[in-house]
C-alpha positions in Angstrom: -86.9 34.6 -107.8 -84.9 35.2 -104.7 -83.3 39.1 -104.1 -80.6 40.1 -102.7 -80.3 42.4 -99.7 -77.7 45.3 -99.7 -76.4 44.9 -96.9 -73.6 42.5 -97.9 -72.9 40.9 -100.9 -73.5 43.6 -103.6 -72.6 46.6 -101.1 -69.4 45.1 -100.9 -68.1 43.3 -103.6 -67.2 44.6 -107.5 -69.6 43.3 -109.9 -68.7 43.3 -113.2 -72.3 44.9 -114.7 -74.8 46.3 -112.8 -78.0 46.8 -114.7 -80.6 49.7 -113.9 -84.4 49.0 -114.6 -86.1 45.9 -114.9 -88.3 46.1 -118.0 -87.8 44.2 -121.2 -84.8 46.2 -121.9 -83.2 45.5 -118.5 -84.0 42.3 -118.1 -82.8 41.1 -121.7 -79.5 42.8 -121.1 -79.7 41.0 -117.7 -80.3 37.6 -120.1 -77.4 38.0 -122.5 -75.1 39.0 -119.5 -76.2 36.3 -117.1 -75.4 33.7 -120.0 -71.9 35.6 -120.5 -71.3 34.6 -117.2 -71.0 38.1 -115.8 -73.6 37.3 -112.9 -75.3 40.6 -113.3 -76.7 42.4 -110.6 -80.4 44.0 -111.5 -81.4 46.8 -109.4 -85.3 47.1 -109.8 -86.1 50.4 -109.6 -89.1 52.4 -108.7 -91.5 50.6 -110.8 -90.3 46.9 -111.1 -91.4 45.7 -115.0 -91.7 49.0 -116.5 -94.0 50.3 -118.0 -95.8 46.9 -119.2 -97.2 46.5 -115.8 -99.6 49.0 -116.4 -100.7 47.1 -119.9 -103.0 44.5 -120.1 -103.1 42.2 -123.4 -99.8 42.8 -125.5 -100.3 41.5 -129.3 -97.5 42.8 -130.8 -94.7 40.7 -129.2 -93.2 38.0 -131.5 -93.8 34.7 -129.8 -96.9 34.8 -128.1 -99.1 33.6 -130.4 -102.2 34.8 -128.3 -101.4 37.4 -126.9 -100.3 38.3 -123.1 -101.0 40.5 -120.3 -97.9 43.1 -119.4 -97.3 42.1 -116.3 -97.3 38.5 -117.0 -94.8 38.6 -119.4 -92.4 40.6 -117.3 -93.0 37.2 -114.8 -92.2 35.2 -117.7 -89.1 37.5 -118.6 -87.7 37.6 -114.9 -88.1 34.1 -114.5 -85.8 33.3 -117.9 -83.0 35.3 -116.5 -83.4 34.1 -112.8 -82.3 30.7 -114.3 -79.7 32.2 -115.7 -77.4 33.4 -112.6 -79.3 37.8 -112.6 -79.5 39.1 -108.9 -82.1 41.3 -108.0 -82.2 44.0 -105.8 -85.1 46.2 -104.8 -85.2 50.0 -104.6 -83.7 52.9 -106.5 -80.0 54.0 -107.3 -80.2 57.4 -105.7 -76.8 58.6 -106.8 -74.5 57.7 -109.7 -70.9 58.3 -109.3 -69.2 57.7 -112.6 -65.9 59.7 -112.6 -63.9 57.1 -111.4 -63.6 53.5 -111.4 -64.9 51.0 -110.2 -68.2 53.1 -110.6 -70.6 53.4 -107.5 -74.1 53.7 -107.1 -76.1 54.6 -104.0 -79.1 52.9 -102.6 -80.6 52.9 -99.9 -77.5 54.7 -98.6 -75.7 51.6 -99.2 -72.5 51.5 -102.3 -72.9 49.4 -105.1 -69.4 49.0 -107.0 -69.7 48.4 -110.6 -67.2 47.7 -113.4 -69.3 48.7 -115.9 -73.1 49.5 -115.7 -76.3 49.4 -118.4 -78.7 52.1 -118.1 -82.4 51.0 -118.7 -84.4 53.2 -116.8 -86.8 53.6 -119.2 -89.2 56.6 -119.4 -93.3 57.8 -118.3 -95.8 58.9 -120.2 -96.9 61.8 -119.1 -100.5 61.8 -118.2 -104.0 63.9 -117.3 -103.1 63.2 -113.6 -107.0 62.4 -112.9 -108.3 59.4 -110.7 -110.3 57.5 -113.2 -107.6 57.7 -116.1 -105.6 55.5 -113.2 -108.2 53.5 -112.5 -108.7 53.0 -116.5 -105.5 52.4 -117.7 -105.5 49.6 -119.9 -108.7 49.2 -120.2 -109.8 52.0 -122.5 -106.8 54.3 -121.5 -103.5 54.0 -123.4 -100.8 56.2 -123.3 -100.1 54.0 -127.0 -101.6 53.8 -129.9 -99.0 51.7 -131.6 -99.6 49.0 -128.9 -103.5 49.1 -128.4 -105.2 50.3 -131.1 -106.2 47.6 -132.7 -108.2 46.8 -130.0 -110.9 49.6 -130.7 -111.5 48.1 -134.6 -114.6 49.9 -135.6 -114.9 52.1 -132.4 -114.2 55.5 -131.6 -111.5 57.2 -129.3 -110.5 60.4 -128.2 -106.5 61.5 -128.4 -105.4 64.2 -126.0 -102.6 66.4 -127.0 -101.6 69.0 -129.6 -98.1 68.2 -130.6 -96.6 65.8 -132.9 -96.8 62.3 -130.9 -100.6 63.2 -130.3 -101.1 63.9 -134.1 -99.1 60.5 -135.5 -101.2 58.9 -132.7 -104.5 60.0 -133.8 -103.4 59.5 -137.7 -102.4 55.8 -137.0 -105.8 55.2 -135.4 -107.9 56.1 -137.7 -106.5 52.6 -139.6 -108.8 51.0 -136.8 -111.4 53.3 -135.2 -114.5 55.2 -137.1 -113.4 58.4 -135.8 -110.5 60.1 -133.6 -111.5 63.1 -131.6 -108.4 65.6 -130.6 -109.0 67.4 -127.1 -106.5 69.9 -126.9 -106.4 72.5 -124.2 -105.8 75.3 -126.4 -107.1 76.8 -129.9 -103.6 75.7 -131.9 -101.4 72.5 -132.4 -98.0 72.6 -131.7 -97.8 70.5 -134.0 -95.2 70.6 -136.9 -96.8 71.8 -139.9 -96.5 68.7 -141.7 -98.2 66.5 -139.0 -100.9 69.3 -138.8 -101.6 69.4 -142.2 -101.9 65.5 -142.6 -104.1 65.2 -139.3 -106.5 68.5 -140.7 -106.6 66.1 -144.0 -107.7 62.8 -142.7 -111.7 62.8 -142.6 -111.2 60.3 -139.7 -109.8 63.3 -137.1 -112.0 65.6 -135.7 -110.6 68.4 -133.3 -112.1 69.7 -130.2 -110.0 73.0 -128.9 -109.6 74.6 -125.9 -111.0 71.6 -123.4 -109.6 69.1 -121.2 -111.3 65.7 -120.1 -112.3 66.8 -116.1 -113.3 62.5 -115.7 -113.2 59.2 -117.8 -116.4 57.1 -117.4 -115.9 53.3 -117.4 -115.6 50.0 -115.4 -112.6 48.1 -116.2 -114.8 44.9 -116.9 -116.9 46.9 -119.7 -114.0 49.3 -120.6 -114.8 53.1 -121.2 -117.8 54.3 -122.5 -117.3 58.4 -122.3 -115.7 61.6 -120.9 -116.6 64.6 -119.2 -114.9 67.6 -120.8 -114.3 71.1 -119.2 -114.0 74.2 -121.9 -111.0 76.0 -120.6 -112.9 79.5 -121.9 -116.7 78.9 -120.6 -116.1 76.2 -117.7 -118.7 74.3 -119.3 -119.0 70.4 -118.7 -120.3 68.2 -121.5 -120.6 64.4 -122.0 -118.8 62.7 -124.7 -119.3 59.6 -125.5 -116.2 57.0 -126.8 -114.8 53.9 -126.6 -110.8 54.6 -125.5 -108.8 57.4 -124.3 -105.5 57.6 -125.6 -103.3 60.2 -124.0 -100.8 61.7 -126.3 -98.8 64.7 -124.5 -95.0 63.2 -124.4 -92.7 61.2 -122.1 -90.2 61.9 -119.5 -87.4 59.9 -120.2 -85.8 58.6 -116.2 -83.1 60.5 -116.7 -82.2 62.9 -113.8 -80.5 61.1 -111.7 -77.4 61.2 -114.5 -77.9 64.7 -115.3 -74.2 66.2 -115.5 -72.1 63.1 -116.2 -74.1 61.7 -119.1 -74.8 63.8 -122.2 -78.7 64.1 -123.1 -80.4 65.7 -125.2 -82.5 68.8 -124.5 -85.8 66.7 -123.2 -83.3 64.4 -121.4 -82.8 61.5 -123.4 -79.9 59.9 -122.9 -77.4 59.8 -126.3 -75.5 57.3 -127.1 -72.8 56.7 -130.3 -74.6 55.7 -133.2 -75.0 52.0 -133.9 -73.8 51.1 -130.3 -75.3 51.7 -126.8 -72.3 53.9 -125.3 -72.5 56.6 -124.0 -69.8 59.3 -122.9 -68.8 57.7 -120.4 -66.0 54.7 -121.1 -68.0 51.5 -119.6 -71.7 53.0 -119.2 -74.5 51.9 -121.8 -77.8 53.0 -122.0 -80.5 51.1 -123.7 -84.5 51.3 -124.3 -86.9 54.2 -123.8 -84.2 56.3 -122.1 -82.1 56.3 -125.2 -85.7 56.1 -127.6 -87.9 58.9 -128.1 -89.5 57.2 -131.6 -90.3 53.8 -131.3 -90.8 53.3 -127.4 -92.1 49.4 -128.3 -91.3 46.4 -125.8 -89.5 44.4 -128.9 -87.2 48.1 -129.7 -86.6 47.9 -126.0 -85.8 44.5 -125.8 -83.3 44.5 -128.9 -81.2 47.6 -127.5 -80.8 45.7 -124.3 -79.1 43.0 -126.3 -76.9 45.3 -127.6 -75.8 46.7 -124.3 -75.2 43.8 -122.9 -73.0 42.4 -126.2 -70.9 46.1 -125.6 -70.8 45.6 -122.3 -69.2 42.3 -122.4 -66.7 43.1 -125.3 -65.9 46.0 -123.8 -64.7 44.3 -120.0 -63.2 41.7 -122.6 -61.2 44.4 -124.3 -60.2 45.8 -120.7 -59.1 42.4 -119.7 -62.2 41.8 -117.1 
């Protein structure tokens, strides 16, 4: 896959879509548009693949039969719509300037001129912020149940968190594991009732309040194995055994950098009209976990990024481009 520099090509001519993010919602809009011979351009952003880099076997993908690792399939995924005509470009888009046309987007203080542009800048889970939940993640740490718990059939697993996500995550689990500890830094859920109640129920979910894990014990090659957790009240440390660590305290969607031209919604996920990926703006789409704050799944991704790049097209159509 060869990438293209700023300094001429893309700085100075109009390209007709101009994709931001390159994980499976990216790069499949970069697919359909490629073979619409709109020769996107696909800047990479901070963290080229996504958030799959960071996972290690995915299941749940239709058409690997056996499974693959994240960031493998993001290789596969690039090298599909390489062959298809998509220019990369490393870096970030540090400014968006959408109230005129052609649009223009600044990186590294160079102007990228855009007919229309598809937003996939995905969004992070927010984690514990410790050393060995780094070190761990993906083998034993998830920040998604959906995607990895299967893996712990007949195991246990701590779920950190107190507010809706963490309690559907910790429900869903208990279809695999023997038990699903909650560590939650204070002595109440945020929780909607109804999650609470339904959590409180399951005889799967225990609840341990007012703690946070201080370290996750583990080697990648074994995976983990416990947890040291701090009481908040007494400072106490005590050792915990369990097989995975799923954190469950939200996601920030990558959303800032539109904040005042785009409409979001009060966490910052970008809306879009229903049934389509536009957004406010006349020629910008938005697609995967920018847009999605329930499914957040490669395959979701992946399908909205076919839809931006279907509007994108028939919209430049339309306009006679």
């Amino acid at each position: 896959m060869t990438k293209e520099s700023l300094g001429a090509g893309p700085a100075l001519q109009i390209n007709k879509v101009v994709i931001l993010g390159s994980g499976p919602a990216g790069l499949t809009a970069a697919l359909y548009t490629a073979r619409a011979n709109l020769s996107p351009l696909l800047i990479e952003g901070y963290e080229p693949g996504g958030q799959l880099t960071i996972t290690t076997d995915v299941e749940n993908y239709p058409g690997f039969e056996h499974g693959i690792q994240g960031p493998e399939m993001m290789d596969v995924f690039r090298r599909q719509v390489t062959r298809f005509g998509t220019r990369f470009v490393s870096g970030a888009v540090t400014e968006v300037r959408f109230g005129k046309r052609p649009f223009e987007l600044v990186a590294d203080d160079k102007v990228i001129k855009a007919d229309s542009v598809i937003i996939a800048t995905g969004a992070t889970a927010k984690l514990l912020g410790i050393e060995s939940e780094k070190r761990l993640m993906g083998y034993g740490v998830s920040a998604c149940a959906t995607c990895d718990g299967a893996f712990f059939k007949n195991k246990e697993a701590i779920v950190v968190g107190g507010g809706d996500t963490a309690m559907e995550e910790a429900t869903f689990l208990t279809r695999f594991v023997t038990k699903a500890t909650v560590v939650h830094r204070r002595d109440a859920l945020r929780a909607s009732k109804i999650m609470q109640d339904r959590a409180r129920k399951n005889p799967k979910i225990a609840f341990i309040w007012d703690s946070t894990i201080e370290e996750i014990i583990g080697e990648q090659k074994a995976g983990v194995s416990g947890v040291k957790l701090k009481n908040l009240k007494t400072g106490k440390i005590t050792d915990m055994k369990t097989d995975a660590v799923f954190v469950a305290i939200g996601h920030n969607p990558n959303s800032a950098l539109f904040k005042g031209q785009l409409e979001m919604d009060e966490i910052g996920y970008l809306k879009v009209k229903p049934g389509s990926t536009y957004t406010n703006v006349d020629g910008v789409f938005a697609c995967g976990d920018v847009v999605d704050s329930v499914y957040r799944q490669a395959v979701t991704a992946a399908g909205t990024g076919c839809m931006a790049a279907i509007d994108a097209e028939r919209w430049l159509e339309a306009k006679g481009e």
